[in-house]
N, CA, C and O atoms as a GROMACS GRO file, in nm:
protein
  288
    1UNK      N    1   0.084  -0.119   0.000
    1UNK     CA    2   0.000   0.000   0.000
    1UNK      C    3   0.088   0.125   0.000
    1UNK      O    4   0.198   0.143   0.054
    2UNK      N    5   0.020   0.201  -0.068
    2UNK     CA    6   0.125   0.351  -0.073
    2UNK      C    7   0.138   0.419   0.051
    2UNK      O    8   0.034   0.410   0.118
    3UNK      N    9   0.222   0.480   0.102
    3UNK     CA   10   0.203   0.580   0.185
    3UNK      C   11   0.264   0.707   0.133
    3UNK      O   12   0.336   0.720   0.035
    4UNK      N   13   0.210   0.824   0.240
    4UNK     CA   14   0.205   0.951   0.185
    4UNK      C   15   0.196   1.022   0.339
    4UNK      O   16   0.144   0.982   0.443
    5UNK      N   17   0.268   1.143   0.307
    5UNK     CA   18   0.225   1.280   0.412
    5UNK      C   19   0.183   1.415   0.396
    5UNK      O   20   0.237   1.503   0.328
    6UNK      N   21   0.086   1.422   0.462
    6UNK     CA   22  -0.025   1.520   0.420
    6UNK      C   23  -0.003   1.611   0.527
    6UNK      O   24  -0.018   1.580   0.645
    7UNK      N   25   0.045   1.755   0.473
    7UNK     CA   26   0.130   1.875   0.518
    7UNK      C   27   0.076   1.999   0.470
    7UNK      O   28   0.028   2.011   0.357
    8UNK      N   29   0.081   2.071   0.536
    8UNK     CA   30   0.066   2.215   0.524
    8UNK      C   31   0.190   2.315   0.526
    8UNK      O   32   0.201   2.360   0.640
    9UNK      N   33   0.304   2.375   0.426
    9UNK     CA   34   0.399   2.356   0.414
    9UNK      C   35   0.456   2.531   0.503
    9UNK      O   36   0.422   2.637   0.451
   10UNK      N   37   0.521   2.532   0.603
   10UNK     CA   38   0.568   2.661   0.667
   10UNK      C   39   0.633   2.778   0.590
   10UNK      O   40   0.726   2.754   0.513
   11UNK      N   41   0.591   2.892   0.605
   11UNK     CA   42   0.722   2.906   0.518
   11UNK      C   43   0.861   2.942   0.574
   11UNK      O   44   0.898   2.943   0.692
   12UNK      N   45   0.925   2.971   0.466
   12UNK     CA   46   1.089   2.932   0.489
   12UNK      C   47   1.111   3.054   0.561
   12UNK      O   48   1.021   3.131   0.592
   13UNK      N   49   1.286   3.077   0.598
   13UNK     CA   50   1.343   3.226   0.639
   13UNK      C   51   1.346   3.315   0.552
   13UNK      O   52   1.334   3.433   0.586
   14UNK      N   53   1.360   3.284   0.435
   14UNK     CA   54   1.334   3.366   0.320
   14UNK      C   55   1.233   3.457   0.259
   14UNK      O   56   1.233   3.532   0.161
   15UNK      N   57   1.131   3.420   0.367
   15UNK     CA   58   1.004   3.461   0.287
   15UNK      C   59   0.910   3.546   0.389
   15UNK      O   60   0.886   3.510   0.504
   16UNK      N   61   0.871   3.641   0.342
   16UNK     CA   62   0.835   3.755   0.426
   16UNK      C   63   0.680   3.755   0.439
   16UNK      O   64   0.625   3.806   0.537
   17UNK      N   65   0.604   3.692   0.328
   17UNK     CA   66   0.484   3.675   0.294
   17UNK      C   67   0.456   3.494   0.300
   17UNK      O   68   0.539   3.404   0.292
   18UNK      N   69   0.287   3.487   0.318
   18UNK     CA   70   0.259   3.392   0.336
   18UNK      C   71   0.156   3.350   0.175
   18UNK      O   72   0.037   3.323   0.166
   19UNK      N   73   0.239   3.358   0.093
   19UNK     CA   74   0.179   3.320  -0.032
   19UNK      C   75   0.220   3.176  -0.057
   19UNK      O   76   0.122   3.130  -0.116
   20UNK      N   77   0.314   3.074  -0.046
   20UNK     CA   78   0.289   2.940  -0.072
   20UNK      C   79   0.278   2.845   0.081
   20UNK      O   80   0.310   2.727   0.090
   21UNK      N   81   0.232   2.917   0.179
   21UNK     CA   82   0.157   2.805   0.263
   21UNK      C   83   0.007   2.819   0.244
   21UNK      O   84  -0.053   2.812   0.351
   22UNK      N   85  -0.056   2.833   0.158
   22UNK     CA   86  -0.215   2.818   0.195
   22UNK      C   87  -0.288   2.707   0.140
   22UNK      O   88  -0.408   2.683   0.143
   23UNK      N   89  -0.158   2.621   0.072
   23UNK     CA   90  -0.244   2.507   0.004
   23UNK      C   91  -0.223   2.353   0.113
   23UNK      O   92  -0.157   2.356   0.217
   24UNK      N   93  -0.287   2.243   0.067
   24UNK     CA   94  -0.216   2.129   0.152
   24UNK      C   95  -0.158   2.044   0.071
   24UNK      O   96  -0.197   2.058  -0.045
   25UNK      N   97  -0.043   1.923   0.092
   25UNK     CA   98   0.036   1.938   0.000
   25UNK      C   99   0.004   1.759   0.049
   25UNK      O  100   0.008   1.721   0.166
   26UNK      N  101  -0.021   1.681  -0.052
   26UNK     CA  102   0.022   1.518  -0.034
   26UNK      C  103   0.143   1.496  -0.075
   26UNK      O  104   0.148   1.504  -0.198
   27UNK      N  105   0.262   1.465  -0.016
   27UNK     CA  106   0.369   1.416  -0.053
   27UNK      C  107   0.408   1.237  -0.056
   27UNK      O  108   0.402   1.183   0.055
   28UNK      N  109   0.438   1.166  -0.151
   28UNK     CA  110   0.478   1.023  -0.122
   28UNK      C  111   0.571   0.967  -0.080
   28UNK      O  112   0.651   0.974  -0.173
   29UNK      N  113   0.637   0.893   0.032
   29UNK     CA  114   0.699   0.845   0.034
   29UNK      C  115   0.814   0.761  -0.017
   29UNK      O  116   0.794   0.649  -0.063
   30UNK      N  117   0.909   0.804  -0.011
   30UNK     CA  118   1.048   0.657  -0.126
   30UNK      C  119   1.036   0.523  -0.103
   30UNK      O  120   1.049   0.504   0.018
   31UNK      N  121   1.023   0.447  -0.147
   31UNK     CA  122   1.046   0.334  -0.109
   31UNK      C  123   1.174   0.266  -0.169
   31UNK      O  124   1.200   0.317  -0.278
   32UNK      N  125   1.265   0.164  -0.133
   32UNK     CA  126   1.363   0.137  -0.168
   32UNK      C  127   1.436   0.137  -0.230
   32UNK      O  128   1.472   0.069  -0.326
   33UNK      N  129   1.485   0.262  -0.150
   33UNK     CA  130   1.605   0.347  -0.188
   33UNK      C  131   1.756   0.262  -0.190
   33UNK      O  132   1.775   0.163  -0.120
   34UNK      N  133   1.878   0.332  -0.302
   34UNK     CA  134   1.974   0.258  -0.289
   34UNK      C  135   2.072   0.302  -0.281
   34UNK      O  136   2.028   0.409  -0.240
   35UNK      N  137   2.203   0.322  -0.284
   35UNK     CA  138   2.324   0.378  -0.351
   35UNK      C  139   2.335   0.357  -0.492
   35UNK      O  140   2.308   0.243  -0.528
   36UNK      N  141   2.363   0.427  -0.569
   36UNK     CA  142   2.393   0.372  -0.726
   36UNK      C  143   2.530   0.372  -0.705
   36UNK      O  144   2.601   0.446  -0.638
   37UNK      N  145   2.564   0.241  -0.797
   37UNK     CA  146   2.719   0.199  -0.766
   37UNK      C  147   2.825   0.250  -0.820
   37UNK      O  148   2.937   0.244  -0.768
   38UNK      N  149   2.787   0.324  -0.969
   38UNK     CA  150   2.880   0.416  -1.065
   38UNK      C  151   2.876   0.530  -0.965
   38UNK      O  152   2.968   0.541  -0.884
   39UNK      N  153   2.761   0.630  -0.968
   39UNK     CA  154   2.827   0.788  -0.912
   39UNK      C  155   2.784   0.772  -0.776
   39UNK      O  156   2.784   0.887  -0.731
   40UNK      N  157   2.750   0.696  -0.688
   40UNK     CA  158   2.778   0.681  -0.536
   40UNK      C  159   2.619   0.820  -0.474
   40UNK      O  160   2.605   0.874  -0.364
   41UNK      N  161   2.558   0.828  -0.563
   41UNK     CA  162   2.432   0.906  -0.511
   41UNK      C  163   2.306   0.815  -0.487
   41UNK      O  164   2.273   0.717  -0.553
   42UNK      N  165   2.262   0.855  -0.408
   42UNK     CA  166   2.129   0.822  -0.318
   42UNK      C  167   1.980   0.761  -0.467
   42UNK      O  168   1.933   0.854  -0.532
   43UNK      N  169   1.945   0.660  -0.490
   43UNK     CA  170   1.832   0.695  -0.585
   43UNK      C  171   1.741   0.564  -0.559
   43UNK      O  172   1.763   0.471  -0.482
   44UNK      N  173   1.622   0.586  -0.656
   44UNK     CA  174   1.495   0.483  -0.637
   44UNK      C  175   1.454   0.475  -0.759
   44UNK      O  176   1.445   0.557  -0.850
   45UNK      N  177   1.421   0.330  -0.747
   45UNK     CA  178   1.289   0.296  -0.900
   45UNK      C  179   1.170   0.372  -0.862
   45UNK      O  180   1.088   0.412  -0.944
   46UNK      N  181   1.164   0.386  -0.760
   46UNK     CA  182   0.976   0.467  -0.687
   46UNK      C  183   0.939   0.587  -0.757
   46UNK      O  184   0.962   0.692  -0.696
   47UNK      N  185   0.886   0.596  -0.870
   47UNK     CA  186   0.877   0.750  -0.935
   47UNK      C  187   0.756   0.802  -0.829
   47UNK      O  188   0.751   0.924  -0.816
   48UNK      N  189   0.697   0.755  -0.783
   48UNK     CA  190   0.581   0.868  -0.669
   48UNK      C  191   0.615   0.918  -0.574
   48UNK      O  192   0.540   0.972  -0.494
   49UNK      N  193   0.767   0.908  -0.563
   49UNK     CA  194   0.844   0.970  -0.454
   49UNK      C  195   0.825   1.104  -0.532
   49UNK      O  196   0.773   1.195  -0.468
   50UNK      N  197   0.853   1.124  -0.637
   50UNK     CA  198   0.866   1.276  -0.718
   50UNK      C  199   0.765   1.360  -0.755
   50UNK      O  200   0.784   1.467  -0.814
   51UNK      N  201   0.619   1.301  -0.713
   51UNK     CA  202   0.507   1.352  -0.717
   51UNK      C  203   0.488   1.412  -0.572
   51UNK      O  204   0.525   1.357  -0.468
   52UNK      N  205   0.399   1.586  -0.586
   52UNK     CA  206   0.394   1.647  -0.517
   52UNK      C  207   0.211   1.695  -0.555
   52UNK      O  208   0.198   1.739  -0.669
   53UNK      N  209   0.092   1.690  -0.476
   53UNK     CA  210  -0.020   1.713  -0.527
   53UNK      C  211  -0.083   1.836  -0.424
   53UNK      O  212  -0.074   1.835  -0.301
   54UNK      N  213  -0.125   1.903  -0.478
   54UNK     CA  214  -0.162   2.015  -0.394
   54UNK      C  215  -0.324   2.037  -0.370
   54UNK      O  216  -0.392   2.052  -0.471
   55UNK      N  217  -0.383   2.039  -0.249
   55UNK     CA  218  -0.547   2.074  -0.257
   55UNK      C  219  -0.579   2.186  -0.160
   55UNK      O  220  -0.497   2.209  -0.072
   56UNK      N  221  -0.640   2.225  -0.164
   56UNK     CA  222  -0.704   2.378  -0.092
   56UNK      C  223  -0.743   2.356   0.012
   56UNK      O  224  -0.713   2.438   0.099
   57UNK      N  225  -0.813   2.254   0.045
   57UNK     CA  226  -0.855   2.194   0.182
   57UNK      C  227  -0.768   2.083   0.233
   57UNK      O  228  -0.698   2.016   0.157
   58UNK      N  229  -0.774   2.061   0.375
   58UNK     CA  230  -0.696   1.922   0.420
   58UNK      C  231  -0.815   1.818   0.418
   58UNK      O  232  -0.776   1.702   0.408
   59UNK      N  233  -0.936   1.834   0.424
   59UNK     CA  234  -1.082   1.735   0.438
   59UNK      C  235  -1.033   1.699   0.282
   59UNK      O  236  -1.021   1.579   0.257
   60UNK      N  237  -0.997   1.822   0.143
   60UNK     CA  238  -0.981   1.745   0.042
   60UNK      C  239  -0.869   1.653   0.020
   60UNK      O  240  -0.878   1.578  -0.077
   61UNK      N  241  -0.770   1.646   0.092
   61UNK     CA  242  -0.636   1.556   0.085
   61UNK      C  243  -0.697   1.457   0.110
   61UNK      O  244  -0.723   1.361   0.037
   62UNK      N  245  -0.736   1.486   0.270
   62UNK     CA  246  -0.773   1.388   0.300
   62UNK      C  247  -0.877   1.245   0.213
   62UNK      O  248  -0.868   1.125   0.191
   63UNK      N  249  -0.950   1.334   0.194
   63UNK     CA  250  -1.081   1.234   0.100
   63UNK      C  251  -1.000   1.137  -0.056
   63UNK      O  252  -1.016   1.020  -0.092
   64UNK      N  253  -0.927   1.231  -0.108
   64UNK     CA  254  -0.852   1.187  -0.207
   64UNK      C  255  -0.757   1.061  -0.142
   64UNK      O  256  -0.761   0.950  -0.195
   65UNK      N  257  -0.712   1.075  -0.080
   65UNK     CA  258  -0.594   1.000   0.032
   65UNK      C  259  -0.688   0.868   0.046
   65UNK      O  260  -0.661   0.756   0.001
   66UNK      N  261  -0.823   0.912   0.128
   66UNK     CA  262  -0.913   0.815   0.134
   66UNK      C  263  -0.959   0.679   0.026
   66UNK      O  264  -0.954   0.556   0.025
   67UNK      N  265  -1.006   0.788  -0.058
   67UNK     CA  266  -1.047   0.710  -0.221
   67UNK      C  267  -0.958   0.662  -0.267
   67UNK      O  268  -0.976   0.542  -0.290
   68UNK      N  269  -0.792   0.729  -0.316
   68UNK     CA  270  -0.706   0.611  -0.369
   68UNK      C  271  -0.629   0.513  -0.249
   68UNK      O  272  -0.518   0.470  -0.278
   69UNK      N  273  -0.673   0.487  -0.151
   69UNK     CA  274  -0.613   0.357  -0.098
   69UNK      C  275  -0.483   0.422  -0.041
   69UNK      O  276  -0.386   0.358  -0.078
   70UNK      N  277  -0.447   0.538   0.043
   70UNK     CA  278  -0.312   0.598   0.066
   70UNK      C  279  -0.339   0.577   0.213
   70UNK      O  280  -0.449   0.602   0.263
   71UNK      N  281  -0.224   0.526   0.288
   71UNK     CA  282  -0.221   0.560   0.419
   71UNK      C  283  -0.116   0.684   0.415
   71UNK      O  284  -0.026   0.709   0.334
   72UNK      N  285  -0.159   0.750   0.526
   72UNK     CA  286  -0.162   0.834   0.526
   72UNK      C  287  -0.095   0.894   0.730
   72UNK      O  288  -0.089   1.013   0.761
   0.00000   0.00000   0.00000
């Protein structure tokens, strides 16, 4: 089963305004992760690690989260 974390994202030191925390953000989890043996960096077959989905409400993460089968 997939898992995922469902966040509301702070903002950084950089940022004086609160224009990209107002959304909620589903992020997925990596799953088995490796060393690659040529350039010695961190990587995964898991492409839904690289998906980032954004909804206006957390009831809507949530429900989506719900319907596709995500723990959460």
């Amino acid at each position: 089963m997939k898992k995922a974390k469902i966040y509301k994202p702070s903002k950084t030191a950089m940022q004086s305004g609160t224009n990209n925390t107002k959304k909620w953000i589903i992020e997925f989890n990596t799953k088995k992760t490796g060393i690659n043996p040529l350039m010695g960096w961190e990587s995964s077959t898991d492409t839904l690690s690289e998906i980032k989905l954004e909804f206006s409400t957390k009831e809507l993460a949530v429900n989506y989260a719900k319907n596709n089968k995500i723990d959460f």
